[in-house]
C-alpha positions as CSV (number, residue, x, y, z in Angstrom):
1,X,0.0,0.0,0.0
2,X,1.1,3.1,-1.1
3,X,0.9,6.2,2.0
4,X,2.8,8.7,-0.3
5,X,0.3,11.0,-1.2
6,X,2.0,13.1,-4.0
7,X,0.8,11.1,-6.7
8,X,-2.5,12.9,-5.8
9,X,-1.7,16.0,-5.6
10,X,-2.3,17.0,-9.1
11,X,-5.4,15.5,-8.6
12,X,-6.4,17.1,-6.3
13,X,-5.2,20.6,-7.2
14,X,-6.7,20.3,-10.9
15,X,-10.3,19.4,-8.3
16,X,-10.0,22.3,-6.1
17,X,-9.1,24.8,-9.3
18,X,-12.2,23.2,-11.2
19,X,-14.7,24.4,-8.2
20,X,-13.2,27.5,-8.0
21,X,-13.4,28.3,-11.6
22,X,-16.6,27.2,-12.5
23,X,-18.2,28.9,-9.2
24,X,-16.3,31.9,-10.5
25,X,-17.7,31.5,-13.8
26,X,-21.4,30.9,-12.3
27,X,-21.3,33.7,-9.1
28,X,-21.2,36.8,-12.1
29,X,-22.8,35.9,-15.6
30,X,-23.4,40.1,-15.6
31,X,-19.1,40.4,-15.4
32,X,-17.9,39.2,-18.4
33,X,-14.2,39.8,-16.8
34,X,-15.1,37.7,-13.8
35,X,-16.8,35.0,-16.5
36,X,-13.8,34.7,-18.1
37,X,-11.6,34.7,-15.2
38,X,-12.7,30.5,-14.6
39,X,-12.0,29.4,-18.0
40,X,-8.5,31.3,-17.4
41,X,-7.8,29.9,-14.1
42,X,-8.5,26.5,-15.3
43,X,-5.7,27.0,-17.9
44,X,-3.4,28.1,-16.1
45,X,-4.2,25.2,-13.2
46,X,-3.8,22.8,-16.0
47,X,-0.4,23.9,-17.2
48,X,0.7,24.6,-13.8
49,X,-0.2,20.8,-12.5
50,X,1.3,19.4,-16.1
51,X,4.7,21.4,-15.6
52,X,4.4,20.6,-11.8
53,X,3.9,16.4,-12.6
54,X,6.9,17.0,-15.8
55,X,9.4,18.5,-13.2
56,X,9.7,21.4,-16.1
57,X,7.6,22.7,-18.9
58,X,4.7,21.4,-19.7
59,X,3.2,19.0,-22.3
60,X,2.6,20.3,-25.9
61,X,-0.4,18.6,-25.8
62,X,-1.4,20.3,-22.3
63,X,0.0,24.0,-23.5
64,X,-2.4,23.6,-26.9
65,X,-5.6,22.7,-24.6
66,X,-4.8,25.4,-21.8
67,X,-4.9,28.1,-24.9
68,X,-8.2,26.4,-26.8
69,X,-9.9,26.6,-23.2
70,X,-10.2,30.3,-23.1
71,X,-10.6,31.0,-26.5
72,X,-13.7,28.3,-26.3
73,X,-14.5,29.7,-23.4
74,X,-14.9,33.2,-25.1
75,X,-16.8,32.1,-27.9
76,X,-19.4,30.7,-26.2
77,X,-19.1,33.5,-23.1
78,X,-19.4,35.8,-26.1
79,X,-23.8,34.5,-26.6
80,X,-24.4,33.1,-23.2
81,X,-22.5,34.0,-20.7
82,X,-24.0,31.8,-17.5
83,X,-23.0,29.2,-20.5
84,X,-19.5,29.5,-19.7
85,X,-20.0,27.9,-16.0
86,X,-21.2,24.7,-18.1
87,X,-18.2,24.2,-20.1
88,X,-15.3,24.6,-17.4
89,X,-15.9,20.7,-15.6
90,X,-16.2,19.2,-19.1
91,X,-12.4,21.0,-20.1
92,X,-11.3,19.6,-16.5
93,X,-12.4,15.8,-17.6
94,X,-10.3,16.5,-20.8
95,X,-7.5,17.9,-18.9
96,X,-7.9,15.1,-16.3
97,X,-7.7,12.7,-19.0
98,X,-4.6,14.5,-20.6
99,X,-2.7,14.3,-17.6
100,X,-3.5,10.8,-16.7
101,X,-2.5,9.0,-20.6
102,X,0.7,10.7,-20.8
103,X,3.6,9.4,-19.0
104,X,7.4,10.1,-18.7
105,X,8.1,7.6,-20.9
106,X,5.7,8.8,-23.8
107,X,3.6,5.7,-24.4
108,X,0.0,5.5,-23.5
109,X,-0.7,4.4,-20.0
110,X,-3.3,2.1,-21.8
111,X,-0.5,0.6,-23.6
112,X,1.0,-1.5,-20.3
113,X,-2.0,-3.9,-20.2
């Protein structure tokens, strides 16, 4: 059994920056600063817990997302802006799922099986 809990700390850290964007992105629809302040906290959470996990700069992969989630973000924010709060845990399963396939080694984590 494993009681080092670092492996979780991404994790949790991409968790705790998901909440806080998307309440940030829900609390003021009427800001569209403050709207877009989620979507860019998530990106930056992602690159930061990517680079963090790498022990240096972060993914290609990771960088390309952390820039799309903004931009999406503002596209949509740009119509509906209480539609932005929607988006943010969806990028967070994507970023999740990043994280999780990509390995030090580069090979697919579902390769080892």
């Amino acid at each position: 059994m494993n009681r080092n809990p670092s492996p979780l700390i991404p994790a949790l850290v991409l968790a705790v920056l998901t909440l806080i964007a998307a309440a940030l992105a829900k609390v003021a629809p009427q800001s569209s600063w403050l709207v877009l302040a989620g979507p860019a906290l998530m990106a930056g959470g992602l690159l930061a817990v990517d680079a963090w996990r790498r022990r240096g700069w972060p993914a290609v992969g990771v960088v390309v997302m952390a820039a799309a989630i903004p931009v999406a973000c503002g596209v949509v924010g740009a119509r509906d802006a209480a539609a932005v709060a929607g988006l943010i845990p969806f990028f967070a399963c994507f970023g999740a799922v990043a994280l999780v396939l990509e390995e030090r080694t580069g090979r697919w984590a579902c390769r080892r099986v």
